[in-house]
TORLOKE-913301 format. One record per atom (N, C-alpha, C): residue number from 1; residue in three letters; chain; x, y, z. Coordinates in pm, 1 decimal, m for minus. Layout:
! residues N
{k: NUM; r: ala; c: A; u: X; v: Y; w: Z}
...
! end
This chain:
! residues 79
{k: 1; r: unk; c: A; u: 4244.7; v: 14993.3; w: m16348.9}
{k: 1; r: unk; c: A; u: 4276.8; v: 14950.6; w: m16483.1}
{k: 1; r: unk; c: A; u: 4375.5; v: 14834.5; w: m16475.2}
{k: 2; r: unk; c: A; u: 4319.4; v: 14702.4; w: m16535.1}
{k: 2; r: unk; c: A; u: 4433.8; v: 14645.2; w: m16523.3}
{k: 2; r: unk; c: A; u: 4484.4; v: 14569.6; w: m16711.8}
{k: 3; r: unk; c: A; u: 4590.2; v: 14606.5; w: m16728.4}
{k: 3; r: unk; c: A; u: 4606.7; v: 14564.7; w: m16877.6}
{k: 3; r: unk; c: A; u: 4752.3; v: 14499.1; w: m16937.7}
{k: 4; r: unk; c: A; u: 4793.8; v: 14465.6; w: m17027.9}
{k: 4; r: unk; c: A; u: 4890.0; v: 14365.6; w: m17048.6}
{k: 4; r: unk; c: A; u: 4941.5; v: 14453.2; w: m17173.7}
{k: 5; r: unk; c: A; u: 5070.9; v: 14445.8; w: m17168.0}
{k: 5; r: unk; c: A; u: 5082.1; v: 14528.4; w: m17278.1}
{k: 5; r: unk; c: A; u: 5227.0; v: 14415.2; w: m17277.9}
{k: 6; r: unk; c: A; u: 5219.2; v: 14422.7; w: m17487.8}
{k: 6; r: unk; c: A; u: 5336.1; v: 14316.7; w: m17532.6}
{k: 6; r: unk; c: A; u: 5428.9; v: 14434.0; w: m17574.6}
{k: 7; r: unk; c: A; u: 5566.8; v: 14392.4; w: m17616.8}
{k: 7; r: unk; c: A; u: 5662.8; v: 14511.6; w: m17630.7}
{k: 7; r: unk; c: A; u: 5683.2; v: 14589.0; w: m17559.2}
{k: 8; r: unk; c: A; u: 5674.8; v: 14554.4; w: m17400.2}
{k: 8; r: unk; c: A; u: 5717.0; v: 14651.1; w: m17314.7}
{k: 8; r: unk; c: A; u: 5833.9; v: 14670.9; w: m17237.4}
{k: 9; r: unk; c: A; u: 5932.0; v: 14618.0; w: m17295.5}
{k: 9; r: unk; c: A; u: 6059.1; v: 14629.5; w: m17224.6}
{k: 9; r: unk; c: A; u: 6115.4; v: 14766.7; w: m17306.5}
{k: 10; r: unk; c: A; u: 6085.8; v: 14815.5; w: m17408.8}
{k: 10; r: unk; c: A; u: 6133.2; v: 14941.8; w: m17472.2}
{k: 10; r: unk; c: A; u: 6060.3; v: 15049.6; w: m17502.3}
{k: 11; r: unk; c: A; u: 6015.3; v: 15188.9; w: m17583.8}
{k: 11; r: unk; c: A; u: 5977.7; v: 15230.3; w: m17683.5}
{k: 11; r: unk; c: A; u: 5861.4; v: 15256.2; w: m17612.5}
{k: 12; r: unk; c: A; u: 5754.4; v: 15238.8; w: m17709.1}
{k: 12; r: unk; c: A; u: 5635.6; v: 15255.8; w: m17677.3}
{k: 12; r: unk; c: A; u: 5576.3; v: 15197.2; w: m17575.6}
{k: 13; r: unk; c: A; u: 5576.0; v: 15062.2; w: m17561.9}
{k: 13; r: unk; c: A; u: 5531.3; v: 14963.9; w: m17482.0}
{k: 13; r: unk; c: A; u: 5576.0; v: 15001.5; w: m17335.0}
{k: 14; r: unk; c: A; u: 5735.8; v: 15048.5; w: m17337.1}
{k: 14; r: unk; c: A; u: 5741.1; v: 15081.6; w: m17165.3}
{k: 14; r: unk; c: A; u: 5718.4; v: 15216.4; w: m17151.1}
{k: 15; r: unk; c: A; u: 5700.0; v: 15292.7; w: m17242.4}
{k: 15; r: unk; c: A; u: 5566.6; v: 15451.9; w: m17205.2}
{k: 15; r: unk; c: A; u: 5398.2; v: 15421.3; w: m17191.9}
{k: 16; r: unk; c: A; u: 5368.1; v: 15309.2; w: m17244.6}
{k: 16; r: unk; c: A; u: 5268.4; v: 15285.9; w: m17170.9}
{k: 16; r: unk; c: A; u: 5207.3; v: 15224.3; w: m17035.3}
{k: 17; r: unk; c: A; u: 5351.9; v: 15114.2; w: m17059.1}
{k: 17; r: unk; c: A; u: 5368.7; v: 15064.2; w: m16856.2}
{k: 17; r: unk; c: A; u: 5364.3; v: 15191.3; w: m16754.1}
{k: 18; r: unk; c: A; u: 5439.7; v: 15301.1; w: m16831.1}
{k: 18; r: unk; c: A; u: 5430.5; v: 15433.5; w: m16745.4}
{k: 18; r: unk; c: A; u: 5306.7; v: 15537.3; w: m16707.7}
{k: 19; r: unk; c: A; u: 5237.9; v: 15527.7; w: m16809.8}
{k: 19; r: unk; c: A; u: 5096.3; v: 15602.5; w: m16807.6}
{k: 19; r: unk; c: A; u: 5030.3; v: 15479.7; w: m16738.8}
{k: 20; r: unk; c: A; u: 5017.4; v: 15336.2; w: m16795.3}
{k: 20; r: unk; c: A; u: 4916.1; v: 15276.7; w: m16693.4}
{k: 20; r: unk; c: A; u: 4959.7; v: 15326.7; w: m16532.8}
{k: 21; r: unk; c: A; u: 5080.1; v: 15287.3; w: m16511.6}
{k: 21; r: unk; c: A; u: 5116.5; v: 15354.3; w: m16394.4}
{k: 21; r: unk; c: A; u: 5074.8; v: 15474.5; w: m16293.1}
{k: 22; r: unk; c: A; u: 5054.4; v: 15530.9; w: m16433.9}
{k: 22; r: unk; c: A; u: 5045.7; v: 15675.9; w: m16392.2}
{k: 22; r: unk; c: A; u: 4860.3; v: 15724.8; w: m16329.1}
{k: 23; r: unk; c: A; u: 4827.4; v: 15634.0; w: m16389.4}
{k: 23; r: unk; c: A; u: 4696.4; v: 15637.6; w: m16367.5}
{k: 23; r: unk; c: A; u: 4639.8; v: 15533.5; w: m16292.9}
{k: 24; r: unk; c: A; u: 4715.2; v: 15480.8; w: m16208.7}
{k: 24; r: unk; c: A; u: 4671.1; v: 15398.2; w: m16053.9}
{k: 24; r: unk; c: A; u: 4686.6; v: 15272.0; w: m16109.9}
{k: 25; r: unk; c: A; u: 4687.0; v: 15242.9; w: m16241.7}
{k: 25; r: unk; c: A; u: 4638.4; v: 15109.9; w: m16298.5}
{k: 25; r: unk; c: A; u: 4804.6; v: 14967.9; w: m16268.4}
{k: 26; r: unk; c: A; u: 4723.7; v: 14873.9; w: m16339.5}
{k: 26; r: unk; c: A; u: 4889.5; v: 14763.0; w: m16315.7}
{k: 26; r: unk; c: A; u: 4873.5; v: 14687.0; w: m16431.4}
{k: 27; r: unk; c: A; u: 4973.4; v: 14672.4; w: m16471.6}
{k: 27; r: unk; c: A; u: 4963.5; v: 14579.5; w: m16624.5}
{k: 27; r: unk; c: A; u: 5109.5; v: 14475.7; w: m16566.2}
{k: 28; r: unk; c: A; u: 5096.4; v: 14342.8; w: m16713.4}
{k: 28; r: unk; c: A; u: 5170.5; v: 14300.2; w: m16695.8}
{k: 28; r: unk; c: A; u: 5254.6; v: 14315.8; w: m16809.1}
{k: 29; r: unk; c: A; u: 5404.8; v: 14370.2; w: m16840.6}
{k: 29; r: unk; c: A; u: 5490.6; v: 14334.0; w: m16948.4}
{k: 29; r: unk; c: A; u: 5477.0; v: 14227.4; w: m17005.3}
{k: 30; r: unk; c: A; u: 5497.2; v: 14204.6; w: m17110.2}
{k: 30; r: unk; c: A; u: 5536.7; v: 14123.9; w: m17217.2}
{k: 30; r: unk; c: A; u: 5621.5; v: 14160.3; w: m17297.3}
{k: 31; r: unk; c: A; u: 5746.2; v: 14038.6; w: m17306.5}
{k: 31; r: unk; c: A; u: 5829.0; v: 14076.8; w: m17423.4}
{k: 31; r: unk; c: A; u: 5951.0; v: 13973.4; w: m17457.9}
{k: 32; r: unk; c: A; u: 6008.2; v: 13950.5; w: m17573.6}
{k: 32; r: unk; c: A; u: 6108.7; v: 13881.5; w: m17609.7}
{k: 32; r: unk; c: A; u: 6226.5; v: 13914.9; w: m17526.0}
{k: 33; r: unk; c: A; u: 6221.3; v: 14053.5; w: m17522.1}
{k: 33; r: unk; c: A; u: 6361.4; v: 14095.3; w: m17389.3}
{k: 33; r: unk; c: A; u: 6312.5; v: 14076.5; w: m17270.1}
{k: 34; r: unk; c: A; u: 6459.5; v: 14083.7; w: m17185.7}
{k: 34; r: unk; c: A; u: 6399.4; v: 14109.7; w: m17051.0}
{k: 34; r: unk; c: A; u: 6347.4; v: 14284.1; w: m17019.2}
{k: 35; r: unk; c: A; u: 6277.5; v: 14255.0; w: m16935.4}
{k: 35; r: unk; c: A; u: 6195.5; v: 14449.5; w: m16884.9}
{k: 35; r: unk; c: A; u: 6268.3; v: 14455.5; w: m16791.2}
{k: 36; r: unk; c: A; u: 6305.1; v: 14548.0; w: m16797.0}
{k: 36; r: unk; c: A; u: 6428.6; v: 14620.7; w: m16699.6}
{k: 36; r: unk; c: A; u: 6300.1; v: 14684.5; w: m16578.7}
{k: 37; r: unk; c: A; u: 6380.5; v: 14685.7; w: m16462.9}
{k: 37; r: unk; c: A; u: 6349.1; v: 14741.3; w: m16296.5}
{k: 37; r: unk; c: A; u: 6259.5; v: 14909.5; w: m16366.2}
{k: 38; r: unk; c: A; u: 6328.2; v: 14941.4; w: m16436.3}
{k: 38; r: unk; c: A; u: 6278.2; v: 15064.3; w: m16466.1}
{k: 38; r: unk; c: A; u: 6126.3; v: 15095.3; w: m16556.5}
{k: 39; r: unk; c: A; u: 6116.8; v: 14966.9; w: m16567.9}
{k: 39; r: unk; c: A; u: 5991.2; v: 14941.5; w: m16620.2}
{k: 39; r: unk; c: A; u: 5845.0; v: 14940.7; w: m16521.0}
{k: 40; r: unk; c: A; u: 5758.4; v: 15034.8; w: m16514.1}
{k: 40; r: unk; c: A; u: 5677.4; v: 15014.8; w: m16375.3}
{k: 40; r: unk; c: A; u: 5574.8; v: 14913.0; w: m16410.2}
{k: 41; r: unk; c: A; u: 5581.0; v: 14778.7; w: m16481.9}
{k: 41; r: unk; c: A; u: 5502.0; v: 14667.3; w: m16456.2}
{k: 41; r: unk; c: A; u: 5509.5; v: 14592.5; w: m16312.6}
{k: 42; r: unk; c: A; u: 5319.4; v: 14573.5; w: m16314.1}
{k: 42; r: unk; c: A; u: 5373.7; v: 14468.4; w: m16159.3}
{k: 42; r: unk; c: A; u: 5428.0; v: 14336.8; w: m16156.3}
{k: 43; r: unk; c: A; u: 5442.4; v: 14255.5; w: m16275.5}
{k: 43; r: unk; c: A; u: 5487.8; v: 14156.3; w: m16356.1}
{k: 43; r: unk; c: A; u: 5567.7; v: 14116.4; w: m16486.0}
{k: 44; r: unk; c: A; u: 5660.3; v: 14023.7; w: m16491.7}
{k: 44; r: unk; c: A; u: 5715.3; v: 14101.5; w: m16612.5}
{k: 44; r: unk; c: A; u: 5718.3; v: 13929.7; w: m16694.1}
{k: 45; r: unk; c: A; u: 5695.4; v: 13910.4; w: m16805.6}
{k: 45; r: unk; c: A; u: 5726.4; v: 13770.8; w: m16866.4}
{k: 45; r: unk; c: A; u: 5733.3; v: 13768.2; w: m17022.5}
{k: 46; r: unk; c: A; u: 5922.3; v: 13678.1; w: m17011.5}
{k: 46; r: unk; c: A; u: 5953.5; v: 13697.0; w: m17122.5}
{k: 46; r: unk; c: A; u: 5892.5; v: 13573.2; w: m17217.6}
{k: 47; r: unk; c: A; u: 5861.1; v: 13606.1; w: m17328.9}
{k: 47; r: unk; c: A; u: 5793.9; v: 13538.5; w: m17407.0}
{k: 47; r: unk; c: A; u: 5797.7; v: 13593.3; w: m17572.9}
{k: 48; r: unk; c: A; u: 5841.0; v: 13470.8; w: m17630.5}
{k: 48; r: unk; c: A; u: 5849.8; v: 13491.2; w: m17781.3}
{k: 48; r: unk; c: A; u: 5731.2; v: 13480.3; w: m17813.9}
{k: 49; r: unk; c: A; u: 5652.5; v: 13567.9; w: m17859.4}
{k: 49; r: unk; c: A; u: 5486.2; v: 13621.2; w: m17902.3}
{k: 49; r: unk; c: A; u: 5464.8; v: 13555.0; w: m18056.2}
{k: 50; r: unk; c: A; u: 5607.9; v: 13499.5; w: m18124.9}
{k: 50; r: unk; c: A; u: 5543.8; v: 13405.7; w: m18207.1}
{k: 50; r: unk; c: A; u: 5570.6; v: 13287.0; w: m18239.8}
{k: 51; r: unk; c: A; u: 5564.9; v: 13193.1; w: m18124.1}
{k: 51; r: unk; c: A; u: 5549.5; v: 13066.3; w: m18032.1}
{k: 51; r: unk; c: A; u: 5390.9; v: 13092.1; w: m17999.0}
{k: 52; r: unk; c: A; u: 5296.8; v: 13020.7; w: m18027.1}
{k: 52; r: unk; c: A; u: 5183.4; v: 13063.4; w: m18021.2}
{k: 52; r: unk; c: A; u: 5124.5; v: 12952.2; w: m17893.4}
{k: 53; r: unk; c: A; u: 5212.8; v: 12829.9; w: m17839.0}
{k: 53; r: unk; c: A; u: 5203.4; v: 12782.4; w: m17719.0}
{k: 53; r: unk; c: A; u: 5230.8; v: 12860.3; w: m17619.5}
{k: 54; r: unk; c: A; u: 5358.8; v: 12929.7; w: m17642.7}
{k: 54; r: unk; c: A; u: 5400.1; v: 13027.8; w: m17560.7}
{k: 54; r: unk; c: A; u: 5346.0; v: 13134.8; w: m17495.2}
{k: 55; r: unk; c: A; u: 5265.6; v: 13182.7; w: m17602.6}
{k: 55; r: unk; c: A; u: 5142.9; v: 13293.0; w: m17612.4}
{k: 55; r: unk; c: A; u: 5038.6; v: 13292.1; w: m17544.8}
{k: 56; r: unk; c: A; u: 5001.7; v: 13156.7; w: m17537.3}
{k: 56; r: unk; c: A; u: 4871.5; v: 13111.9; w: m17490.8}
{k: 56; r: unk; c: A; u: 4879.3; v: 13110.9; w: m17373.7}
{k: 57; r: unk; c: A; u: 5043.8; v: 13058.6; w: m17284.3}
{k: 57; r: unk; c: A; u: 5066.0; v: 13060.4; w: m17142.2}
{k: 57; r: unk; c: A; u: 5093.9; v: 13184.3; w: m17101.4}
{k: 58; r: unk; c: A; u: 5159.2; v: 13280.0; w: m17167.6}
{k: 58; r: unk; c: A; u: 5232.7; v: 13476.3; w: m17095.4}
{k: 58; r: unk; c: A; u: 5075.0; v: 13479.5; w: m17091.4}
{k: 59; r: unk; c: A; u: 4964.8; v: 13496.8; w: m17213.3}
{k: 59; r: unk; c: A; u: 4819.8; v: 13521.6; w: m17145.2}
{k: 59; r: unk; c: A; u: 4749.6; v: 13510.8; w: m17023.3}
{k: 60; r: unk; c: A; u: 4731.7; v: 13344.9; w: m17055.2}
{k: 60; r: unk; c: A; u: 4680.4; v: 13289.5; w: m16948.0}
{k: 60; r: unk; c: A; u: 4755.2; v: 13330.0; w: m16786.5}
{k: 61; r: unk; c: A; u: 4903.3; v: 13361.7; w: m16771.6}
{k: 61; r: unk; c: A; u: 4982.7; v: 13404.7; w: m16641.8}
{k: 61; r: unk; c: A; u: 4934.6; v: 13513.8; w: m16609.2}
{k: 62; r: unk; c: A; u: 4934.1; v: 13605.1; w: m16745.8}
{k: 62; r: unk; c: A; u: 4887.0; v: 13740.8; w: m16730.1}
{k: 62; r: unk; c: A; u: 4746.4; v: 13766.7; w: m16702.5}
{k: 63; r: unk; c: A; u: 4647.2; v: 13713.7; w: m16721.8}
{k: 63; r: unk; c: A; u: 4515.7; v: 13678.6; w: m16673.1}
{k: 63; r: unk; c: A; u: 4504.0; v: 13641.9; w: m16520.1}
{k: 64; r: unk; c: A; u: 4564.5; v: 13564.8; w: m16480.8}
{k: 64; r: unk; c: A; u: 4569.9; v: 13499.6; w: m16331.1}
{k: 64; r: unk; c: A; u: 4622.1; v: 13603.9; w: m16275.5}
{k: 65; r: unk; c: A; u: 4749.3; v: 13686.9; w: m16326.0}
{k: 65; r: unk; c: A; u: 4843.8; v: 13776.4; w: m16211.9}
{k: 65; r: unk; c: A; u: 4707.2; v: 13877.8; w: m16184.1}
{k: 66; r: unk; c: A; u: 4664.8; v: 13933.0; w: m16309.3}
{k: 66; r: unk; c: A; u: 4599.1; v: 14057.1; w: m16291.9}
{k: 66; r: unk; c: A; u: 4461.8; v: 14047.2; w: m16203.2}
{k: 67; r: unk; c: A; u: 4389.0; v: 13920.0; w: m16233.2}
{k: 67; r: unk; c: A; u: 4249.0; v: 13844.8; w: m16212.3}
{k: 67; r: unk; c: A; u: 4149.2; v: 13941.2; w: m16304.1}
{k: 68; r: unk; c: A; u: 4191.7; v: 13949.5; w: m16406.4}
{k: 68; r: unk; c: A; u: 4125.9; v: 14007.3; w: m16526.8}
{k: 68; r: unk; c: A; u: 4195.4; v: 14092.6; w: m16604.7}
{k: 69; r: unk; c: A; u: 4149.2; v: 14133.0; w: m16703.4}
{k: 69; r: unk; c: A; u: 4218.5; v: 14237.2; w: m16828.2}
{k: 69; r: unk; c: A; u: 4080.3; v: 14307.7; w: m16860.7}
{k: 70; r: unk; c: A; u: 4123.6; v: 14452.0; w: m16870.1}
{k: 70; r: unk; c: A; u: 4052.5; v: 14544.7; w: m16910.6}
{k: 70; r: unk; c: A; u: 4118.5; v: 14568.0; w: m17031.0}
{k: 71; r: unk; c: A; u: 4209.5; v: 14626.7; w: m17056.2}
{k: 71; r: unk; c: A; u: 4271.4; v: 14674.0; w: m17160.0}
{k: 71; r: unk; c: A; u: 4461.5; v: 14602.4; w: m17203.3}
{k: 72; r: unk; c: A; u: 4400.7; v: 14558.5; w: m17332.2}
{k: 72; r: unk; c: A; u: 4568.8; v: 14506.3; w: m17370.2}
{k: 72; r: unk; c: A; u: 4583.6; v: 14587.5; w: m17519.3}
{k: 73; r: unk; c: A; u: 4748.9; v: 14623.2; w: m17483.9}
{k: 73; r: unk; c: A; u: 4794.3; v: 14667.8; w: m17596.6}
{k: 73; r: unk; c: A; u: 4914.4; v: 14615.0; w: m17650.6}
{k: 74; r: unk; c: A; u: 4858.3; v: 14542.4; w: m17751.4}
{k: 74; r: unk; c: A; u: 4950.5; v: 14457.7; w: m17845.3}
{k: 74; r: unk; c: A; u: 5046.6; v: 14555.8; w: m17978.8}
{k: 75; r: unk; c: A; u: 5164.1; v: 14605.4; w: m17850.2}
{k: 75; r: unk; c: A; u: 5254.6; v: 14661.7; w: m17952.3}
{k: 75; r: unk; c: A; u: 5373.3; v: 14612.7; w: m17969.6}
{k: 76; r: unk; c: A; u: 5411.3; v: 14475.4; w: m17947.8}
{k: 76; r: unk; c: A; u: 5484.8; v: 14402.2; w: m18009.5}
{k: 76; r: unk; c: A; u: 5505.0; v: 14385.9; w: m18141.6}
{k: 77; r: unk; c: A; u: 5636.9; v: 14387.8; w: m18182.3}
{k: 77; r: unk; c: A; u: 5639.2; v: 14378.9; w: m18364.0}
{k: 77; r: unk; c: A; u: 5762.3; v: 14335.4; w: m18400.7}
{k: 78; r: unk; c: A; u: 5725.0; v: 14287.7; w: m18519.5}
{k: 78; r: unk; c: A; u: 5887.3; v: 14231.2; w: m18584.5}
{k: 78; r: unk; c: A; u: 5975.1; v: 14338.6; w: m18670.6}
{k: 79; r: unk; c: A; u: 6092.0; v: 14354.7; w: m18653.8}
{k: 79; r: unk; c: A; u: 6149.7; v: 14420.9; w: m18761.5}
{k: 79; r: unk; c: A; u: 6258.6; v: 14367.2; w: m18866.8}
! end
């Protein structure tokens, strides 16, 4: 499994870095913060998700790191 998940330096997003984990898989973080060591991504890149140049490159990095995406979960959000 390889998948990208945004909002993963906290919350939901780094319980799912943990289950991908958990299940052999590797994703890459995404997030406005930095992802802490404790985060089990194999990659981590900070990126303001609404900078939509910005967006286009954490993708595209995250595409190359992984050499594909199966599954992304876009749980990034504003409050």
């Amino acid at each position: 499994m390889k998948a990208v998940i945004t909002g993963a330096a906290q919350g939901i997003g780094a319980a799912l870095a943990r289950w991908v984990a958990e299940q052999g898989g590797a994703s890459v973080g995404l997030d406005v913060c930095s992802i802490g060591e404790d985060v089990p991504v194999s990659h981590r890149i900070q990126v303001d998700l609404t900078d939509m140049d910005a967006m286009q490159r954490a993708f595209a990095e995250a595409y190359q790191h992984l050499g594909g995406i199966d599954h992304m979960f876009l749980n990034a959000g504003i409050a």
